[in-house]
PLY file of the C-alpha trace (Angstrom):
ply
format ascii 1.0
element vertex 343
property float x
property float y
property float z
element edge 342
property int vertex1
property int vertex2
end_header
-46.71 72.96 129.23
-43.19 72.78 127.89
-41.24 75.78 126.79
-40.56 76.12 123.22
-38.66 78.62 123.18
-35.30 79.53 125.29
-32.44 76.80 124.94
-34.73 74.02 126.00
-35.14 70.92 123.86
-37.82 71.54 120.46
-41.18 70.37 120.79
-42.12 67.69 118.36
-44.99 68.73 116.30
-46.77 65.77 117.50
-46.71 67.31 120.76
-47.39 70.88 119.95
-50.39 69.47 117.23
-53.62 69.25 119.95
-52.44 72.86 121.54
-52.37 74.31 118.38
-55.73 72.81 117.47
-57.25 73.86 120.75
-55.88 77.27 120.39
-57.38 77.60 116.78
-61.08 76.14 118.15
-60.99 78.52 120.98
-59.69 81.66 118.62
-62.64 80.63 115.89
-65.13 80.64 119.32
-64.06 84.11 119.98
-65.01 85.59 116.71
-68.02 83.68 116.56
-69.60 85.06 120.07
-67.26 88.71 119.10
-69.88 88.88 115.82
-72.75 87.78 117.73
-71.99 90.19 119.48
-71.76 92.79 116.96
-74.37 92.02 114.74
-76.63 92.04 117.57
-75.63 95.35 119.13
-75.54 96.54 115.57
-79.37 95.29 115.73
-80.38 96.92 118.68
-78.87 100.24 117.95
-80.59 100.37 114.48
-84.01 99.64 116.54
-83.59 102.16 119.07
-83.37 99.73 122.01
-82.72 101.11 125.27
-80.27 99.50 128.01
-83.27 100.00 130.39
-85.78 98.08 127.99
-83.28 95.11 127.57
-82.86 94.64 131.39
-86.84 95.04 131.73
-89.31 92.16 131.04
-92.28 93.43 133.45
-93.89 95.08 130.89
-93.93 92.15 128.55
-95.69 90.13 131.47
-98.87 92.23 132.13
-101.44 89.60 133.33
-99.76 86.51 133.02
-102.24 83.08 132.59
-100.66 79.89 133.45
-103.18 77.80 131.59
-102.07 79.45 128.68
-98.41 79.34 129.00
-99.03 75.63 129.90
-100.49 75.14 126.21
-97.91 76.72 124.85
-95.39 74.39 126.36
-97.37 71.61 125.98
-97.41 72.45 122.04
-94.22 73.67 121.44
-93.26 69.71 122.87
-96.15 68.41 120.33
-94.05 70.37 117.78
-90.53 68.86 118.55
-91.88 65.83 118.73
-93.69 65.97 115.31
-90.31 67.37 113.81
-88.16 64.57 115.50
-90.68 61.75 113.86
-90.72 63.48 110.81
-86.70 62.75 110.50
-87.35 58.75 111.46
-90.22 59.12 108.61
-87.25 60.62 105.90
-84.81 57.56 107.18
-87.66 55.05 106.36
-88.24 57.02 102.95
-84.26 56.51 102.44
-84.57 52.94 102.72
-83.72 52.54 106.49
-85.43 51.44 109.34
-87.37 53.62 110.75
-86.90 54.50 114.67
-90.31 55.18 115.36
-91.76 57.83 117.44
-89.37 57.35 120.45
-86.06 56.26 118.65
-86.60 59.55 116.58
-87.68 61.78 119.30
-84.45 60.57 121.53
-82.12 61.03 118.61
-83.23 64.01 117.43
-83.07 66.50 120.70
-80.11 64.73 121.97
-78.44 65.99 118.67
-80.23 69.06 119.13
-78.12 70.20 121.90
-75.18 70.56 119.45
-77.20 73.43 117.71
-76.11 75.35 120.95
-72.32 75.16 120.43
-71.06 78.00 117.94
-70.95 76.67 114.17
-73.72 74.38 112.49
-72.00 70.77 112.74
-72.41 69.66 115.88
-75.74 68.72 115.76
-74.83 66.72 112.57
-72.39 65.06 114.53
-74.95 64.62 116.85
-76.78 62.61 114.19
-74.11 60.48 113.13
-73.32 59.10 116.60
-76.72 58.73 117.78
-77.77 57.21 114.60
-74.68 54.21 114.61
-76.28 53.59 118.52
-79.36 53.36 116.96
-78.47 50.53 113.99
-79.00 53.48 111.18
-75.89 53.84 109.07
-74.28 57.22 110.14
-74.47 58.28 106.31
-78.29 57.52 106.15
-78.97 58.68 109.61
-77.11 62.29 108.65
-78.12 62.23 105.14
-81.72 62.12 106.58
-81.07 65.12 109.19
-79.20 67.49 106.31
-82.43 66.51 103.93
-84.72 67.11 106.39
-83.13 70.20 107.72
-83.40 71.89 104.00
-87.09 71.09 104.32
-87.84 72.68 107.51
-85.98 75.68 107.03
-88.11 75.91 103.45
-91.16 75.42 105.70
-90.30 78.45 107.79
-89.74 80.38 104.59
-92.88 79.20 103.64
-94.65 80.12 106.60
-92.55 83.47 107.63
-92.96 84.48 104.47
-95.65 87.25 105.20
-93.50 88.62 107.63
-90.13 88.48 105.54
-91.51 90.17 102.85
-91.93 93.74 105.09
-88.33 93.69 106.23
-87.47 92.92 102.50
-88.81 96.46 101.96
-86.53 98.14 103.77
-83.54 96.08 103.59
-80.69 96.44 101.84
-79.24 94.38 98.75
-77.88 91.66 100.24
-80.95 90.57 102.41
-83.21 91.14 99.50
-80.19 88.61 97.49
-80.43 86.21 100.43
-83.77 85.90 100.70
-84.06 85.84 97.01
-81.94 82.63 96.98
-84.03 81.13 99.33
-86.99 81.29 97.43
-85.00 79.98 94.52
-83.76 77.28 96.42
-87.42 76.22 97.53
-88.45 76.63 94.09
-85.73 74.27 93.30
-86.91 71.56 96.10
-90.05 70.63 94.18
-88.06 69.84 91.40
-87.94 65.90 91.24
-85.00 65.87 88.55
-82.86 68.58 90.81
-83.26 66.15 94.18
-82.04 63.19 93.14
-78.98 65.27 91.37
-78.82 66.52 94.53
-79.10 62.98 96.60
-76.24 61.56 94.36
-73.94 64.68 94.76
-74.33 63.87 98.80
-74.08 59.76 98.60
-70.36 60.78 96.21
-69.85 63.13 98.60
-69.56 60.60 101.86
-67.97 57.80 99.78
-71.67 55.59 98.64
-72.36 55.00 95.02
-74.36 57.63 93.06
-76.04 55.00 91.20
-77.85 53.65 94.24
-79.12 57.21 95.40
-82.93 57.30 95.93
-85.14 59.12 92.93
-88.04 60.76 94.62
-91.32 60.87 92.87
-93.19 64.20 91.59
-94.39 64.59 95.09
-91.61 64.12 97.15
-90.72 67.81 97.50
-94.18 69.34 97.96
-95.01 66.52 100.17
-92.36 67.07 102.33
-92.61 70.98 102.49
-96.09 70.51 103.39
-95.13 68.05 106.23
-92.53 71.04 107.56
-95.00 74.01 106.89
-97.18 72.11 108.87
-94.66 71.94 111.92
-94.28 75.45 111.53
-97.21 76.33 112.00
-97.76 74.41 114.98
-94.52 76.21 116.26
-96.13 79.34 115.28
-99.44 78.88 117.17
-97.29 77.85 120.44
-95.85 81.11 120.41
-98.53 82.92 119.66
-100.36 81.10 123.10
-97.12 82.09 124.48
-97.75 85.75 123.88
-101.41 85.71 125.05
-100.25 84.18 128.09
-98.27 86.50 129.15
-101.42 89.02 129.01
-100.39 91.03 126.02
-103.13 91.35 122.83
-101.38 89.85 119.55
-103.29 88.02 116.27
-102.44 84.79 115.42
-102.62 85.54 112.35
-99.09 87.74 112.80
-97.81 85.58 115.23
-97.12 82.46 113.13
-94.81 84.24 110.22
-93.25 86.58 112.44
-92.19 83.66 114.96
-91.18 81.57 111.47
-89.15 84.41 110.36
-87.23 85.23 113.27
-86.04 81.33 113.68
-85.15 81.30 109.70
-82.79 84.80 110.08
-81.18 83.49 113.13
-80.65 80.27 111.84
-78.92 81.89 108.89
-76.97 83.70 111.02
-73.84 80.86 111.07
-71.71 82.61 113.11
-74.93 82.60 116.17
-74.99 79.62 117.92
-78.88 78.83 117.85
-79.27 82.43 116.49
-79.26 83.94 119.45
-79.57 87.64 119.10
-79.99 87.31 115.65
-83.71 85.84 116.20
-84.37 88.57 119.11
-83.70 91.39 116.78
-85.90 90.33 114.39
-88.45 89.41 116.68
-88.63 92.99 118.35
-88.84 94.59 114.91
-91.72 92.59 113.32
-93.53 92.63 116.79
-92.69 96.25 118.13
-95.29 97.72 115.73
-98.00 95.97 117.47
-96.30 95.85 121.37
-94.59 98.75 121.38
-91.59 98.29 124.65
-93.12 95.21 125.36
-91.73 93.60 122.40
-88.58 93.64 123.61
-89.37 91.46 126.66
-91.16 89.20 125.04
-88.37 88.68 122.58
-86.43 87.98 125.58
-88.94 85.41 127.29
-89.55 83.80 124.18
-86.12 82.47 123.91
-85.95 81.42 127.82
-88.95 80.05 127.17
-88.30 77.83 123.94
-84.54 76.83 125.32
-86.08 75.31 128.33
-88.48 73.44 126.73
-85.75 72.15 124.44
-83.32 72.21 126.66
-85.22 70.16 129.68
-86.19 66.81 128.18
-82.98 67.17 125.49
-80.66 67.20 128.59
-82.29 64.63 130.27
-82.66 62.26 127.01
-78.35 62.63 126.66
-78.41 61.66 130.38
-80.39 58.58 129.34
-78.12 57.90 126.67
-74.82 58.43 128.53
-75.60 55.77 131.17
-77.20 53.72 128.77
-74.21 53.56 126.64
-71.97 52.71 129.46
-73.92 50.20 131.05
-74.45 48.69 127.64
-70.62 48.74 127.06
-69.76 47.47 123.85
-73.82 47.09 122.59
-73.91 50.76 121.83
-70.87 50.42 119.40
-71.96 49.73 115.63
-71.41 45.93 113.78
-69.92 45.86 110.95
-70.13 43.98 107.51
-67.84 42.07 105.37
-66.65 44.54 103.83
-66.07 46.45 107.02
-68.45 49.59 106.68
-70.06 50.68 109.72
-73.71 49.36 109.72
0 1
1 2
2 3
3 4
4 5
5 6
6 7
7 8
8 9
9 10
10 11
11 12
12 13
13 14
14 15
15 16
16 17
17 18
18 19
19 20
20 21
21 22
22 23
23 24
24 25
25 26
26 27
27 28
28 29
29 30
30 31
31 32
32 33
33 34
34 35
35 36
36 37
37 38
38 39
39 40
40 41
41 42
42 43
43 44
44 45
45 46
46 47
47 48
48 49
49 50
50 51
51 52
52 53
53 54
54 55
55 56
56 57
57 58
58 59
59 60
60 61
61 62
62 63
63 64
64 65
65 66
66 67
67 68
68 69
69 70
70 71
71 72
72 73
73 74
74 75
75 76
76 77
77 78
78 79
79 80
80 81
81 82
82 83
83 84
84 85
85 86
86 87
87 88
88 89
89 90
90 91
91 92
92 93
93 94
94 95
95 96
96 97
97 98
98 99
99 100
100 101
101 102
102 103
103 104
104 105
105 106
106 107
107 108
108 109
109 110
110 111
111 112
112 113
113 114
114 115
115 116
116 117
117 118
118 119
119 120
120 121
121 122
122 123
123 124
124 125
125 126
126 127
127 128
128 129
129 130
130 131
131 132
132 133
133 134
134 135
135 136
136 137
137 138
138 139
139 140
140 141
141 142
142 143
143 144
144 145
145 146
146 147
147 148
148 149
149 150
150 151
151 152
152 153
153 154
154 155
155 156
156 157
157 158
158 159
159 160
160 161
161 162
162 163
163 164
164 165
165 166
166 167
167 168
168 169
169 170
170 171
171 172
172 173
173 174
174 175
175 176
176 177
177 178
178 179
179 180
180 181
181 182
182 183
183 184
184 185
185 186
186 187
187 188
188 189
189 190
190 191
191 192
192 193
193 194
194 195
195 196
196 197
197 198
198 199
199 200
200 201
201 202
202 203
203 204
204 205
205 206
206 207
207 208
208 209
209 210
210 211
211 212
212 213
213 214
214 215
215 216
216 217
217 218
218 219
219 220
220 221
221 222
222 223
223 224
224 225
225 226
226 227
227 228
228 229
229 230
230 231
231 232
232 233
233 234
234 235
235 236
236 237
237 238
238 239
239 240
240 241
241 242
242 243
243 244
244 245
245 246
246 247
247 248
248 249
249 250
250 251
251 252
252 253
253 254
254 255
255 256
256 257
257 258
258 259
259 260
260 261
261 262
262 263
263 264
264 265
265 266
266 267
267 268
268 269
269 270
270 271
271 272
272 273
273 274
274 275
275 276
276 277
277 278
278 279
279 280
280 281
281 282
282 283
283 284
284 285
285 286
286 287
287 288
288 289
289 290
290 291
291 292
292 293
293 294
294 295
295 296
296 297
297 298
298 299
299 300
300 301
301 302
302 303
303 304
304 305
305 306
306 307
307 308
308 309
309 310
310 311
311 312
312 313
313 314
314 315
315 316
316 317
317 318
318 319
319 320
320 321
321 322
322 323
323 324
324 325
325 326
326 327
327 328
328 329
329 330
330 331
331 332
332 333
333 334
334 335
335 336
336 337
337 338
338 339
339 340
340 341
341 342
């Protein structure tokens, strides 16, 4: 690096822009993980967790069944993929083409990967890359991932509901105003009139006409919340075959919200890259009740558990993609029109 300071020659701020950048990223990294941090300490303390119960999973693991555990896997995968096609089902709605069960699938948990990184863009820059590869317009291909992602979150409000509204109890103001919003904001989804204000404020947004913004019918909205609710629930059962199989007695009927809740908080929780100890907290105080130390293992496990079966295929699928991309060379890259828009 060159001096700036001293009697040396000054450093153009061309040449000084990218350190400063990097220097900014890295500083806004380190107060991301610092309140992660925090928040989750914070968390813990409030819950009375021990150092000796967060460095212990044995009692969370019982009488482990691997036939079980297998399910769960097997359905948590089921899940993803449902929620991957269900994007590639939005871009069709949007007027795109649609991907199909593979295209989506491959898109999707590539982009996924990005949810990982601290802040909540990179998987929408995920999208936009993925989706150019793909022949989807980066604007449609994103617009459908930002659309959809409002509906799945209001799906795990919808399922996690239940469980949300005992922590409301006890919570202070500004969860209570949060979560409030959130309801409002579902509310607000089934509103046809208040989408497609909504749909026009994103196409003037990324530089598309208003005018040619899609208007949804009277069961757009519900349609699509059911779609999500319905993901969430299959999410919900995984976990709960999860818990079983680990040899510890939960109902299913508690499982499900308190598995939608947890994601929902973390997700919230901007600063948390995937929520992580955001989602744990929450899990080990909606489940301690019924698992007593155990809760705090399986809080643990469950995360291992659902990052690897993310993780696994997404990892391989960007593999797929990276050496597709180069061998493809300049077939990856998106055409363009006359008028010189990416298409």
């Amino acid at each position: 690096m060159t001096p700036t300071g001293g009697t040396g020659p000054a450093v153009p701020p061309a040449a000084s822009g990218p350190g400063r950048g990097a220097g900014r990223t890295t500083l806004k990294w380190g107060i991301q993980i610092a309140l992660t941090v925090l928040v989750t300490w914070v968390i813990a303390r409030q819950l009375g967790v021990t150092l000796e119960e967060a460095l212990s999973v044995r009692p969370a693991v019982p009488d482990p069944r691997l036939g079980l555990l297998t399910a769960s896997v097997l359905l948590l995968l089921a899940g993803f993929m449902a929620s991957a096609r269900l994007w590639g089902a939005m871009v069709r709605e949007l007027g795109g083409a649609d991907p199909g069960l593979w295209g989506s699938f491959r898109i999707v948990m590539t982009a996924n990967l990005g949810r990982y990184i601290p802040g909540k863009v990179w998987q929408v820059a995920g999208l936009v890359v993925l989706s150019r590869r793909a022949g989807i317009p980066a604007t449609l291909g994103t617009g459908a991932g930002v659309v959809g992602q409002a509906f799945h979150l209001t799906g795990a409000l919808v399922v996690g509901s239940g469980a949300m509204v005992a922590m409301v109890a006890d919570a202070g103001w500004a969860v209570r105003t949060g979560l409030g919003l959130l309801v409002v904001a579902a509310l607000a989804a089934s509103v046809p009139a208040l989408i497609h204000q909504a749909f026009r404020l994103a196409y003037r947004l990324v530089g598309l006409d208003p005018l040619t913004a899609p208007r949804p019918g009277g069961w757009f909205g519900p349609r699509w919340i059911a779609l999500h609710t319905g993901i969430w629930c299959i999410y919900g059962l995984s976990f709960w075959l999860f818990v079983i199989g680990l040899g510890l007695d939960v109902e299913v009927r508690m499982a499900i919200p308190v598995f939608a809740a947890a994601y929902l908080l973390g997700y919230l929780a901007l600063f948390a890259p995937a929520g992580i100890g955001i989602r744990e907290g929450v899990l080990i105080a909606l489940l301690r009740p019924s698992l007593g130390a155990a809760a705090v293992g399986v809080a643990v496990l469950a995360r291992l558990w659902m990052t690897a079966v993310e993780l696994l295929p997404a990892g391989g699928l960007a593999l797929w993609e990276t050496f597709r991309t180069k061998e493809g060379g300049s077939a990856g890259r998106p055409t363009r029109n006359h008028t010189g828009n990416d298409v």
